[in-house]
PDB file of N, CA, C and O in Angstrom:
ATOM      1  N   UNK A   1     -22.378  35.849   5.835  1.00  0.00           N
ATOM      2  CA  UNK A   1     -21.931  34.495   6.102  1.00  0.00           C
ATOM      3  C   UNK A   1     -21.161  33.980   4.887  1.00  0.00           C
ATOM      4  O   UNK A   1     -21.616  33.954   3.744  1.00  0.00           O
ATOM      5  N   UNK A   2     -20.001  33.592   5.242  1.00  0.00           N
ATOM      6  CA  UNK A   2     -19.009  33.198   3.933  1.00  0.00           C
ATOM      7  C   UNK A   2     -18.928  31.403   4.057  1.00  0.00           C
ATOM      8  O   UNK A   2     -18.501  30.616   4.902  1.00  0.00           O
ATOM      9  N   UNK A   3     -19.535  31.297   2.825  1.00  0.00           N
ATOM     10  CA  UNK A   3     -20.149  29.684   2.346  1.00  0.00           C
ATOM     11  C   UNK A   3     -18.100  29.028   1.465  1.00  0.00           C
ATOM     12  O   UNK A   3     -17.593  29.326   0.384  1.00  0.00           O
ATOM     13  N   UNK A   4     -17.560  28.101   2.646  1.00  0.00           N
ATOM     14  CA  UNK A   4     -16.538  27.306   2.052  1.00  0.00           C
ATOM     15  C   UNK A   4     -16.976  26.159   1.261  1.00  0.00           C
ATOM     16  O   UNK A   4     -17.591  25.233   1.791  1.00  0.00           O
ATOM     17  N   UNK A   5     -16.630  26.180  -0.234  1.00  0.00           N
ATOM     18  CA  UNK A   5     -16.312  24.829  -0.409  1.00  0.00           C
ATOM     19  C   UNK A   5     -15.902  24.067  -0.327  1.00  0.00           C
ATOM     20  O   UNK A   5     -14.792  24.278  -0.815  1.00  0.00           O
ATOM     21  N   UNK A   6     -15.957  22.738   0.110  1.00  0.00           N
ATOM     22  CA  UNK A   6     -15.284  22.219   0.871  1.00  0.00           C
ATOM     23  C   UNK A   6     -14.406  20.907  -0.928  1.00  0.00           C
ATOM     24  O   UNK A   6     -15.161  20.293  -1.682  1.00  0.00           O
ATOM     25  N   UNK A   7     -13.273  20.889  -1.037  1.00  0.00           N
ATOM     26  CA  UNK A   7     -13.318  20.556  -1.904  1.00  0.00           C
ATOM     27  C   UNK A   7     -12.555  19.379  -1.654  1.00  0.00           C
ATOM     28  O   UNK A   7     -11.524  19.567  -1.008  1.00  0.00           O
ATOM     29  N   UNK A   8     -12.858  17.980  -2.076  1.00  0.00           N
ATOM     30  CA  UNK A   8     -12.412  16.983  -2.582  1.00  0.00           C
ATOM     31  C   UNK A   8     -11.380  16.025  -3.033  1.00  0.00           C
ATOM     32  O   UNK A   8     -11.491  15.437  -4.109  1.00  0.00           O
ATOM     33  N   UNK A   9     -10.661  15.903  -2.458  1.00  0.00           N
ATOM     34  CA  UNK A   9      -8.875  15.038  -2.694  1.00  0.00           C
ATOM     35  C   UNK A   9      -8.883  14.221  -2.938  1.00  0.00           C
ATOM     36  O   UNK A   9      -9.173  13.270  -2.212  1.00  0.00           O
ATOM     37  N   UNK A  10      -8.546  14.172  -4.174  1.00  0.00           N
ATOM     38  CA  UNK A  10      -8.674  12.938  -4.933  1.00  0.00           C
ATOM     39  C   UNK A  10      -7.696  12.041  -4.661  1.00  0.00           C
ATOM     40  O   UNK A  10      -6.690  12.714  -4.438  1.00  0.00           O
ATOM     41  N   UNK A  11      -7.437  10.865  -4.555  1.00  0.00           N
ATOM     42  CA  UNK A  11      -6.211   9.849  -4.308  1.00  0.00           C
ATOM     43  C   UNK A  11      -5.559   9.666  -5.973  1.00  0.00           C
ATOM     44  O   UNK A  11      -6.039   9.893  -7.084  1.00  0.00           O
ATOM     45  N   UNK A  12      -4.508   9.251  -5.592  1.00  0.00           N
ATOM     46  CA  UNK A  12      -3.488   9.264  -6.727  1.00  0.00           C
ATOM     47  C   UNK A  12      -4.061   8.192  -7.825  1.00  0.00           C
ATOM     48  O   UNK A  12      -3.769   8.349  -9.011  1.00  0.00           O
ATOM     49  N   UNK A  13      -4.918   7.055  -7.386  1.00  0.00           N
ATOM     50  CA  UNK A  13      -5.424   5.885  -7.916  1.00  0.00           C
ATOM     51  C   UNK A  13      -6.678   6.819  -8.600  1.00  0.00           C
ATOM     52  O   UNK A  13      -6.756   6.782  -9.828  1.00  0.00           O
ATOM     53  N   UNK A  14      -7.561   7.567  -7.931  1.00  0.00           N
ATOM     54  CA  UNK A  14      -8.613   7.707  -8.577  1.00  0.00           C
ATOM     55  C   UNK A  14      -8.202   9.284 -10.102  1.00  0.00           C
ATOM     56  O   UNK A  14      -8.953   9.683 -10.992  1.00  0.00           O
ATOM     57  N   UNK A  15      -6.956   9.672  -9.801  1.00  0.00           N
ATOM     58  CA  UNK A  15      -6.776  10.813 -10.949  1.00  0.00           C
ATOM     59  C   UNK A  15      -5.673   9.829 -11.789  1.00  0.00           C
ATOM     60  O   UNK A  15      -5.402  10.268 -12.906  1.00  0.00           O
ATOM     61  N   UNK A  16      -5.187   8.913 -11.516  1.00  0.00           N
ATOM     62  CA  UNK A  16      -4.770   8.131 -12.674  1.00  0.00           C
ATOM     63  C   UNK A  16      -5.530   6.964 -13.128  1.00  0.00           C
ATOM     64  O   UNK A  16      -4.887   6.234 -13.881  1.00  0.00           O
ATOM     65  N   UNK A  17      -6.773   6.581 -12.859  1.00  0.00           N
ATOM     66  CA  UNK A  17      -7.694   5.932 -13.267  1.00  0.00           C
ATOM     67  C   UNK A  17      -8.209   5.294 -14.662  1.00  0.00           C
ATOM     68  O   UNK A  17      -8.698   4.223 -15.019  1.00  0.00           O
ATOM     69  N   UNK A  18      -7.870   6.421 -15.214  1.00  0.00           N
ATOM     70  CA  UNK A  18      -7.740   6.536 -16.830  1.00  0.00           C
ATOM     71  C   UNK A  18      -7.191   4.834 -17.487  1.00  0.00           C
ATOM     72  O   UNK A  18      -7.645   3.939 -18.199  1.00  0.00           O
ATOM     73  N   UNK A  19      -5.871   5.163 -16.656  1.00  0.00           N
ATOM     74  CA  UNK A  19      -4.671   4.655 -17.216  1.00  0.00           C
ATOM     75  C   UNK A  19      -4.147   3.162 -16.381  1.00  0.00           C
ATOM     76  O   UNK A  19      -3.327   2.333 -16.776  1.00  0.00           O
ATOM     77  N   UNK A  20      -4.700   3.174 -15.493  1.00  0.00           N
ATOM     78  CA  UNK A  20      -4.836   2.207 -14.410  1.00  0.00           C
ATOM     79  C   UNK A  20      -4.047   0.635 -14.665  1.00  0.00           C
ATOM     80  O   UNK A  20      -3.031   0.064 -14.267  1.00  0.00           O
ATOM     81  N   UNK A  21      -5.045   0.392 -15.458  1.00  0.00           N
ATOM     82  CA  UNK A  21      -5.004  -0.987 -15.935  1.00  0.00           C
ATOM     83  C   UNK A  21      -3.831  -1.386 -17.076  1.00  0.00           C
ATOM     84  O   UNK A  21      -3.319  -2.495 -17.229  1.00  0.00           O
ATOM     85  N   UNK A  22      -3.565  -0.181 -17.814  1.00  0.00           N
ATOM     86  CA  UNK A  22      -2.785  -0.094 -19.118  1.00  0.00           C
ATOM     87  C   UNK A  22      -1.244   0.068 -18.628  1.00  0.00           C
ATOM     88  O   UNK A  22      -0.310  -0.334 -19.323  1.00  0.00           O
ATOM     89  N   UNK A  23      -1.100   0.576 -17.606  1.00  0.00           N
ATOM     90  CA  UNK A  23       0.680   0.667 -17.727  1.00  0.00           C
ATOM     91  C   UNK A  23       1.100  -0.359 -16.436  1.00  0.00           C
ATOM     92  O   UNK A  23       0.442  -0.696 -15.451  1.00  0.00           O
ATOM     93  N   UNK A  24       2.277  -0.657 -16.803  1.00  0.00           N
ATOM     94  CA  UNK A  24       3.241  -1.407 -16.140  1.00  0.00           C
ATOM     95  C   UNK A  24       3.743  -0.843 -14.674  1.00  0.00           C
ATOM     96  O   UNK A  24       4.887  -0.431 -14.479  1.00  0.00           O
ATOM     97  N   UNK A  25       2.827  -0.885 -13.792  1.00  0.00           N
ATOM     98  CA  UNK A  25       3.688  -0.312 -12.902  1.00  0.00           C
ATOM     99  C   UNK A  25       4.896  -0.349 -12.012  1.00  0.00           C
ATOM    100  O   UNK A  25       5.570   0.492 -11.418  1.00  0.00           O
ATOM    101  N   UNK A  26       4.908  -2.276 -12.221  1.00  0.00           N
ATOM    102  CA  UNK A  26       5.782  -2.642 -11.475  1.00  0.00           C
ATOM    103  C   UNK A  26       7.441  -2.407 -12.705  1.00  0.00           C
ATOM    104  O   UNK A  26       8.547  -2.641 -12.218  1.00  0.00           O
ATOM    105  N   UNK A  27       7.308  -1.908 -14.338  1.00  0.00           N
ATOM    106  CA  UNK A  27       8.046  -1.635 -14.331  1.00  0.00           C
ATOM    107  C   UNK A  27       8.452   0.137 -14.482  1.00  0.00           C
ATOM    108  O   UNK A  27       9.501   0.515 -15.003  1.00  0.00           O
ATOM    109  N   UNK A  28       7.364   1.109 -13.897  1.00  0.00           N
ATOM    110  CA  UNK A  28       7.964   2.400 -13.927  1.00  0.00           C
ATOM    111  C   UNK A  28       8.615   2.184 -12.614  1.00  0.00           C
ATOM    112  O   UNK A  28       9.808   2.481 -12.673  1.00  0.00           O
ATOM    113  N   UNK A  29       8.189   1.715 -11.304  1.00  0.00           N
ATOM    114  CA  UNK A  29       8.453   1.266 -10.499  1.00  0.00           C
ATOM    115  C   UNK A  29       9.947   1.320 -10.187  1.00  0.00           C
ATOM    116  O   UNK A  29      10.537   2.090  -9.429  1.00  0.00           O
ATOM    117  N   UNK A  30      10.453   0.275 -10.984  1.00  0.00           N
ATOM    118  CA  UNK A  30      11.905  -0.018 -11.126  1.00  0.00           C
ATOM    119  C   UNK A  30      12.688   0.404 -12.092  1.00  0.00           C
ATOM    120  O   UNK A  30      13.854   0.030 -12.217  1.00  0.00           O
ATOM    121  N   UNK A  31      12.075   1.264 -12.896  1.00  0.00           N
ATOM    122  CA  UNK A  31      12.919   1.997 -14.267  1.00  0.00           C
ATOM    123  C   UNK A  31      13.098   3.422 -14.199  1.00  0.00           C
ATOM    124  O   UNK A  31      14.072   3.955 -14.732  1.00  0.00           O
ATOM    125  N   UNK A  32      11.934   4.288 -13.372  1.00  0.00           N
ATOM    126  CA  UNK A  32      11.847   5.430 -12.765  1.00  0.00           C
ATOM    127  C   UNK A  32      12.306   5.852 -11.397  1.00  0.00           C
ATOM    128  O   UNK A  32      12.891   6.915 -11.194  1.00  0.00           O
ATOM    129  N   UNK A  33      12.082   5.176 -10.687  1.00  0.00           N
ATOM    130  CA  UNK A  33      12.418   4.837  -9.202  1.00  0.00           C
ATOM    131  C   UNK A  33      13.298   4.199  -8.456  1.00  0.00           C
ATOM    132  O   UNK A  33      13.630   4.528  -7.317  1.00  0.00           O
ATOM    133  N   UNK A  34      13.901   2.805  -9.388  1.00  0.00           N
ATOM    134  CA  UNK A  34      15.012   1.830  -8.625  1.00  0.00           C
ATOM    135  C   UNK A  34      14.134   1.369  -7.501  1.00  0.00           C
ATOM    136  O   UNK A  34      14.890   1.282  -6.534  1.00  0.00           O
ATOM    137  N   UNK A  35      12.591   0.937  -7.035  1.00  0.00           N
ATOM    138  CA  UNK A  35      12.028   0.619  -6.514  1.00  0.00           C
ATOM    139  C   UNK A  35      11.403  -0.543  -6.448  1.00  0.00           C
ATOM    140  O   UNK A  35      12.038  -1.295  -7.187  1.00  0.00           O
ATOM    141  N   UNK A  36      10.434  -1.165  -5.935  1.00  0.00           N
ATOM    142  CA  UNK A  36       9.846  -2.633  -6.016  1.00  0.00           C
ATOM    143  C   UNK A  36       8.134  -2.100  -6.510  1.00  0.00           C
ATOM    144  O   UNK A  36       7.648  -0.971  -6.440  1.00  0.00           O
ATOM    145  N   UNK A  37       7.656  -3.088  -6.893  1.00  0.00           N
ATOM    146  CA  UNK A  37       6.388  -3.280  -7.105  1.00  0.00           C
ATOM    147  C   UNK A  37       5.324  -2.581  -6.390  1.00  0.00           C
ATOM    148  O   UNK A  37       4.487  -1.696  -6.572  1.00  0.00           O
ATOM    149  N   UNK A  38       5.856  -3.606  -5.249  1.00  0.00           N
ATOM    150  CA  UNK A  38       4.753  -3.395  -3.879  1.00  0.00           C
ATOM    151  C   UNK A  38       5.236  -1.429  -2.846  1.00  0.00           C
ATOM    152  O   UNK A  38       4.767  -0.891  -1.843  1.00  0.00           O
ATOM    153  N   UNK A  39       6.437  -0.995  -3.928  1.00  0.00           N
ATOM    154  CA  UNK A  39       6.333   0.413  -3.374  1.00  0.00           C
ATOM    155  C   UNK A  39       5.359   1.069  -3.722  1.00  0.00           C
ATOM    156  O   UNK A  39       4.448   1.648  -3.130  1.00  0.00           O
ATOM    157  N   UNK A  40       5.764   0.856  -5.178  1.00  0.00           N
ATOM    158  CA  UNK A  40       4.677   1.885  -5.918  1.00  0.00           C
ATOM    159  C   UNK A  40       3.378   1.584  -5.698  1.00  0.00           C
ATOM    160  O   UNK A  40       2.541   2.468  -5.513  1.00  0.00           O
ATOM    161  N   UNK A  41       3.074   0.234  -5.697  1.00  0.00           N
ATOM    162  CA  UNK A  41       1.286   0.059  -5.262  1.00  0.00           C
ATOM    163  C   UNK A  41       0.997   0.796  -3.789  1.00  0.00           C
ATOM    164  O   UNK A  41       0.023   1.486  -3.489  1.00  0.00           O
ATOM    165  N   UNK A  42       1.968   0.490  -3.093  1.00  0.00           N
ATOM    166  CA  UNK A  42       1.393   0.982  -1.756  1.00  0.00           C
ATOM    167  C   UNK A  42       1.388   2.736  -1.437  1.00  0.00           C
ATOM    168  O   UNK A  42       0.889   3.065  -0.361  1.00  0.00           O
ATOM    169  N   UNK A  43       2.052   4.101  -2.547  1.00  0.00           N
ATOM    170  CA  UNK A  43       2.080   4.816  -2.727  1.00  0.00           C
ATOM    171  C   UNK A  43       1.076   5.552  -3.624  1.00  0.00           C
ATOM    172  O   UNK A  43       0.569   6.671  -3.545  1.00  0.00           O
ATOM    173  N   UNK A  44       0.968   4.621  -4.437  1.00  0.00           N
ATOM    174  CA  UNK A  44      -0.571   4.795  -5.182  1.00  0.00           C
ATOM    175  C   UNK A  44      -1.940   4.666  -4.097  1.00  0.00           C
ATOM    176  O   UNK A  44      -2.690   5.609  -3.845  1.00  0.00           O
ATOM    177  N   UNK A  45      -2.058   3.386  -3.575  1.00  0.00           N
ATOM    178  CA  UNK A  45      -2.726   3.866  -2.367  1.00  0.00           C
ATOM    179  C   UNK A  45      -3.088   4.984  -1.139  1.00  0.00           C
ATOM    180  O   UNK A  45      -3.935   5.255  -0.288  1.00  0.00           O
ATOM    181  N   UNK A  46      -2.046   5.333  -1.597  1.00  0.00           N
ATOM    182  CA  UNK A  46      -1.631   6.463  -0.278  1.00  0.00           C
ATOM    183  C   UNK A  46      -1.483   5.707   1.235  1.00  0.00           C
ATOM    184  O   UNK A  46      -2.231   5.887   2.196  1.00  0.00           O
ATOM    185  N   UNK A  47      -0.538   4.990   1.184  1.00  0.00           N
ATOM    186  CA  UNK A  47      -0.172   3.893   2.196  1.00  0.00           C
ATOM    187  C   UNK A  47       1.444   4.173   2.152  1.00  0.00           C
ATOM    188  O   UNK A  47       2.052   4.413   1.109  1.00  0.00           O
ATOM    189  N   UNK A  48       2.087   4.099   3.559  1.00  0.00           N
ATOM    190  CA  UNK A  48       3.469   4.398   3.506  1.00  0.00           C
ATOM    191  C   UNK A  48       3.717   2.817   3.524  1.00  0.00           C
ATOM    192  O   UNK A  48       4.860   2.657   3.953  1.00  0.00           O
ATOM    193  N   UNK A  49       3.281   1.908   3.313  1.00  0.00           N
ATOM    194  CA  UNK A  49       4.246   0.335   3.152  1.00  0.00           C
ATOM    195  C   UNK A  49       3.927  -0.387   4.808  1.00  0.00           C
ATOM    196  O   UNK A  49       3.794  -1.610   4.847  1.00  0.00           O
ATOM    197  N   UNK A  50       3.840   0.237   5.829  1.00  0.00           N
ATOM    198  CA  UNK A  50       3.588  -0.047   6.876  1.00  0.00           C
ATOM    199  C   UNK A  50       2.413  -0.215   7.260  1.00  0.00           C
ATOM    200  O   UNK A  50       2.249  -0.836   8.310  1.00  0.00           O
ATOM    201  N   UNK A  51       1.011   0.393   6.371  1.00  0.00           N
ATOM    202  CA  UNK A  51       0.040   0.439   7.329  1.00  0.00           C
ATOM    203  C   UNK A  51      -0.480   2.008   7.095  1.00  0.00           C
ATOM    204  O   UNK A  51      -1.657   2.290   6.870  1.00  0.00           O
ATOM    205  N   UNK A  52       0.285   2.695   7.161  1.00  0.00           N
ATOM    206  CA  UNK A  52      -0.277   3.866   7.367  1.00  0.00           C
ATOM    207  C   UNK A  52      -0.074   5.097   6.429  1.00  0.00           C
ATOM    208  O   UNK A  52       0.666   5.095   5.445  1.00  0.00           O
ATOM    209  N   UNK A  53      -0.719   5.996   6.799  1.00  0.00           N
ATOM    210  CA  UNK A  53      -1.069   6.939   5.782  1.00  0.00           C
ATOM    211  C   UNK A  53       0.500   7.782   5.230  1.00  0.00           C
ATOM    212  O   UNK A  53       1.459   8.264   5.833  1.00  0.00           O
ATOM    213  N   UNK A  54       0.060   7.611   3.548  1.00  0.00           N
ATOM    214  CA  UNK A  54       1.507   7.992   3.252  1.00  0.00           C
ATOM    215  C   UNK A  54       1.672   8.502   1.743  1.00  0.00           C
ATOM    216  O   UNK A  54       1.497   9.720   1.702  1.00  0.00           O
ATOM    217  N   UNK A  55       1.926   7.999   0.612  1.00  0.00           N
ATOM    218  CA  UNK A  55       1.763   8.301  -0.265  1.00  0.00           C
ATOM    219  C   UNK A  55       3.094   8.874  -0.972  1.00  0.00           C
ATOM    220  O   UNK A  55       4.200   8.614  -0.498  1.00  0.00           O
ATOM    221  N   UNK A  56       2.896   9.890  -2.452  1.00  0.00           N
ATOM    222  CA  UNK A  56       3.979  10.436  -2.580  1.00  0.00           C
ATOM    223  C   UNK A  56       3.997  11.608  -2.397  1.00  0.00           C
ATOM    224  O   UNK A  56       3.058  12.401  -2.470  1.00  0.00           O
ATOM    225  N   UNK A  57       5.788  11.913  -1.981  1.00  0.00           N
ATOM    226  CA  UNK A  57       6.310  13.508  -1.668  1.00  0.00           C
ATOM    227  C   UNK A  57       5.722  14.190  -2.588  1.00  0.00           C
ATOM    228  O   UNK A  57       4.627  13.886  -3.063  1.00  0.00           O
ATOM    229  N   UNK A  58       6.442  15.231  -2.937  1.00  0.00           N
ATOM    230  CA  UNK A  58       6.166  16.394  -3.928  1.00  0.00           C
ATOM    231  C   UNK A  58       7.346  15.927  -4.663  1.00  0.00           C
ATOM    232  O   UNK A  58       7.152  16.082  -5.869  1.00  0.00           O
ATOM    233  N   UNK A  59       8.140  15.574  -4.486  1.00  0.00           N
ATOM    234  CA  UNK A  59       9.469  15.549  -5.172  1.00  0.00           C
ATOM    235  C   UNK A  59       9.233  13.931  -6.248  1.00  0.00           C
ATOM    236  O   UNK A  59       9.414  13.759  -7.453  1.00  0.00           O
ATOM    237  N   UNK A  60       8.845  13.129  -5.334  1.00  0.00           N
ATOM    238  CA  UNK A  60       7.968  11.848  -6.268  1.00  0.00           C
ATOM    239  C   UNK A  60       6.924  11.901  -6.989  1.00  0.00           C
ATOM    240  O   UNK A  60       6.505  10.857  -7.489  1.00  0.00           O
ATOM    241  N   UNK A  61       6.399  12.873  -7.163  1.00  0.00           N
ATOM    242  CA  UNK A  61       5.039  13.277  -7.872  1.00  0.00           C
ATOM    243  C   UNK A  61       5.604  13.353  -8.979  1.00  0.00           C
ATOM    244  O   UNK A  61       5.370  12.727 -10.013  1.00  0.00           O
ATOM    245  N   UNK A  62       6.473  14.245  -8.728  1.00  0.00           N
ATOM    246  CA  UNK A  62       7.120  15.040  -9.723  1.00  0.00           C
ATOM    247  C   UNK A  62       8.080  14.340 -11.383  1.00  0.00           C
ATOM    248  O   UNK A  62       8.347  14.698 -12.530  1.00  0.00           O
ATOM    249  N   UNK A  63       8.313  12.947 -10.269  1.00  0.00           N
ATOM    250  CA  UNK A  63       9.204  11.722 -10.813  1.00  0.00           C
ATOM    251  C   UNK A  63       8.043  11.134 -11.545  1.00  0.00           C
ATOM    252  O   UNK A  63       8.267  10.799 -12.708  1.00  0.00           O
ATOM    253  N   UNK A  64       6.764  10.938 -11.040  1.00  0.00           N
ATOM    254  CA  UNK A  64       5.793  10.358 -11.573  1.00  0.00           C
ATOM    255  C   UNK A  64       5.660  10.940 -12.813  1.00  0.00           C
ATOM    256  O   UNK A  64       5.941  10.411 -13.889  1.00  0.00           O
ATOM    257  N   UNK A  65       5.268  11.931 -12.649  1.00  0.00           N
ATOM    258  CA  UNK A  65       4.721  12.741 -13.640  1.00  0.00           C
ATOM    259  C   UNK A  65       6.183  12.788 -14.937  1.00  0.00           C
ATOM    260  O   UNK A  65       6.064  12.548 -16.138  1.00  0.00           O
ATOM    261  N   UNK A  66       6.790  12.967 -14.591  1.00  0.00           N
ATOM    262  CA  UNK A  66       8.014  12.946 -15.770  1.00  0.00           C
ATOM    263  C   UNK A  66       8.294  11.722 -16.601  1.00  0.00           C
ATOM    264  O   UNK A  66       8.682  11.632 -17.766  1.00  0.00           O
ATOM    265  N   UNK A  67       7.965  10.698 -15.605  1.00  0.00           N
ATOM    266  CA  UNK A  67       7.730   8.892 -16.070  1.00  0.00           C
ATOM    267  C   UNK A  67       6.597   8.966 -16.991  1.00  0.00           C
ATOM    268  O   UNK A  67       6.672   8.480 -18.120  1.00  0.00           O
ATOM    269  N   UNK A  68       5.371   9.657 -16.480  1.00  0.00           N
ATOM    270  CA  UNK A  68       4.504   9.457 -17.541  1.00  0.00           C
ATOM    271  C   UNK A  68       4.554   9.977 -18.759  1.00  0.00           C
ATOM    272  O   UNK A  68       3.963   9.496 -19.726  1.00  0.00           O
ATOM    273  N   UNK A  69       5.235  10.951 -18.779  1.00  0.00           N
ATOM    274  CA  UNK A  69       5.220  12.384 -20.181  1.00  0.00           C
ATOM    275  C   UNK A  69       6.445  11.477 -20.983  1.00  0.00           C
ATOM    276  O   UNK A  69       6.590  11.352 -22.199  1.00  0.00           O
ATOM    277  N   UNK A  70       7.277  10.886 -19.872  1.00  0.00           N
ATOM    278  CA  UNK A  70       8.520  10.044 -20.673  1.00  0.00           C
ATOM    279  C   UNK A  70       8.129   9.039 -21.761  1.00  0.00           C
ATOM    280  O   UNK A  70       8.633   9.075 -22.884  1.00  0.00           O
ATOM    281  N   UNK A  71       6.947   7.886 -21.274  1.00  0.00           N
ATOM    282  CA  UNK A  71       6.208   6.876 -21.575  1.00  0.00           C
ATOM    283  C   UNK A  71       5.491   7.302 -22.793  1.00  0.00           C
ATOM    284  O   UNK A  71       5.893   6.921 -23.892  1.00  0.00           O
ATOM    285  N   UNK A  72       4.505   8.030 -22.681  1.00  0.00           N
ATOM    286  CA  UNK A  72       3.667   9.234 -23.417  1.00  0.00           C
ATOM    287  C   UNK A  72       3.980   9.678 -24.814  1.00  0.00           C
ATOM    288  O   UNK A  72       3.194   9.754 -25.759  1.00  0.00           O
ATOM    289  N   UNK A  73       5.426   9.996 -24.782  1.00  0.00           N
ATOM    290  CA  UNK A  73       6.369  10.377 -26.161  1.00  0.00           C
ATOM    291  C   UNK A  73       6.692   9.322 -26.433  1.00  0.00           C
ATOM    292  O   UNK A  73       6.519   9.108 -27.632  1.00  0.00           O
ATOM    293  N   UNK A  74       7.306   8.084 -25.626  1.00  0.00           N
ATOM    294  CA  UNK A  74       8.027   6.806 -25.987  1.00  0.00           C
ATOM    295  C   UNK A  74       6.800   5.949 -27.427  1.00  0.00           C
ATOM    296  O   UNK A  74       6.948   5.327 -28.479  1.00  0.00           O
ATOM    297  N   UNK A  75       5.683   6.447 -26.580  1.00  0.00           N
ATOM    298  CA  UNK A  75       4.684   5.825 -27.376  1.00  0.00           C
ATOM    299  C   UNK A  75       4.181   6.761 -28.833  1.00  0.00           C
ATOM    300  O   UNK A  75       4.184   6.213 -29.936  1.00  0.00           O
ATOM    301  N   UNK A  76       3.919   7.671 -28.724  1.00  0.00           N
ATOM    302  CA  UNK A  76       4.032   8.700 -29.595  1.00  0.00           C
ATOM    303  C   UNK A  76       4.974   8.379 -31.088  1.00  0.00           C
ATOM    304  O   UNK A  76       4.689   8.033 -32.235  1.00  0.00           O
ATOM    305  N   UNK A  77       6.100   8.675 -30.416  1.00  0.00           N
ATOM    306  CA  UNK A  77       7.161   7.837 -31.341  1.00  0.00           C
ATOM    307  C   UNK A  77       7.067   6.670 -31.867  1.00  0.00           C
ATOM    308  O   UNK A  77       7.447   6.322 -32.984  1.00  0.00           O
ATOM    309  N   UNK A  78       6.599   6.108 -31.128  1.00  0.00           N
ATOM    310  CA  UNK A  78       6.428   4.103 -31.803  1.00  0.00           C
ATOM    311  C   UNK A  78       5.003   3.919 -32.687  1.00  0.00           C
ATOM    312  O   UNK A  78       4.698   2.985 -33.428  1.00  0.00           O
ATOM    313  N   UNK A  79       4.234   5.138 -32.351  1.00  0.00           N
ATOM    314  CA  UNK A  79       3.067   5.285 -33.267  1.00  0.00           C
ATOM    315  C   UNK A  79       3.398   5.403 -34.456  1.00  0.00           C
ATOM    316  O   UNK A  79       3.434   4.512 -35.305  1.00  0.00           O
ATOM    317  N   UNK A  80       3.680   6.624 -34.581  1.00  0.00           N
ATOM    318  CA  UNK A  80       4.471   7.780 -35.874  1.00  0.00           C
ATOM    319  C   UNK A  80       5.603   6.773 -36.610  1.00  0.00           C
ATOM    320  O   UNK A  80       6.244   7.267 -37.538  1.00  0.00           O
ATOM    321  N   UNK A  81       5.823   5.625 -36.295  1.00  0.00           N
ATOM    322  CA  UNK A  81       6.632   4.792 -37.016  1.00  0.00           C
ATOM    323  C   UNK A  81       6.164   3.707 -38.014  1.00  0.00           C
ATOM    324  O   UNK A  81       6.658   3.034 -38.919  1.00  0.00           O
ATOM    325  N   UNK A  82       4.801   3.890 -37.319  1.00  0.00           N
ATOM    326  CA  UNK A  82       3.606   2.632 -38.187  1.00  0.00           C
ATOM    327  C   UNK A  82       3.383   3.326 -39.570  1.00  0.00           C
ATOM    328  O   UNK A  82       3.262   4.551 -39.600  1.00  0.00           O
ATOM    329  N   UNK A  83       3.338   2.736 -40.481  1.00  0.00           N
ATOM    330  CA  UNK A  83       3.415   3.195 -41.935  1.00  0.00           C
ATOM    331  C   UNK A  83       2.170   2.411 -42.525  1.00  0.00           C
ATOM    332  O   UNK A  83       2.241   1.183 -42.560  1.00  0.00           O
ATOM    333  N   UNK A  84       1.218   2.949 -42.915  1.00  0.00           N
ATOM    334  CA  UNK A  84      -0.140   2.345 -44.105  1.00  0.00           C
ATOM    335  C   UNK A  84       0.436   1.656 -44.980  1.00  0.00           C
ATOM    336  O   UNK A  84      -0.217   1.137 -45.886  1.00  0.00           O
TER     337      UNK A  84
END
């Protein structure tokens, strides 16, 4: 008898959780995307804007993820500038 694990999908809100509260979304939103506010919240949800189940492509993930690593260094840099 072959035992599946059945494993767990996390929503986009609960694996960026971390970070939640700390970034601007309404402006990666419109600086990453050319998008509105209420896109990105309702994609973070996993909501297509209508109601129903939706979320992001693979190809928007992808945008996500490059926004964040973008942000990530932006900050990095603005650290490394602070002098004792």
């Amino acid at each position: 008898m072959e035992v599946v694990a059945k494993q767990k999908k996390l929503t986009m809100m609960q694996q960026l959780d971390d970070i939640m509260i700390d970034v601007s979304w309404r402006q990666i939103a419109q600086d990453y995307f050319g998008k509105s506010s209420s896109w990105i919240y309702n994609k973070l949800h996993g909501r297509d804007g209508n109601g129903g189940e939706g979320g992001f492509t693979d190809i928007e993930k992808q945008q996500l993820q490059g926004a964040l690593y973008d942000i990530a260094d932006r900050i990095r840099r603005a650290a490394s500038t602070i002098t004792q």
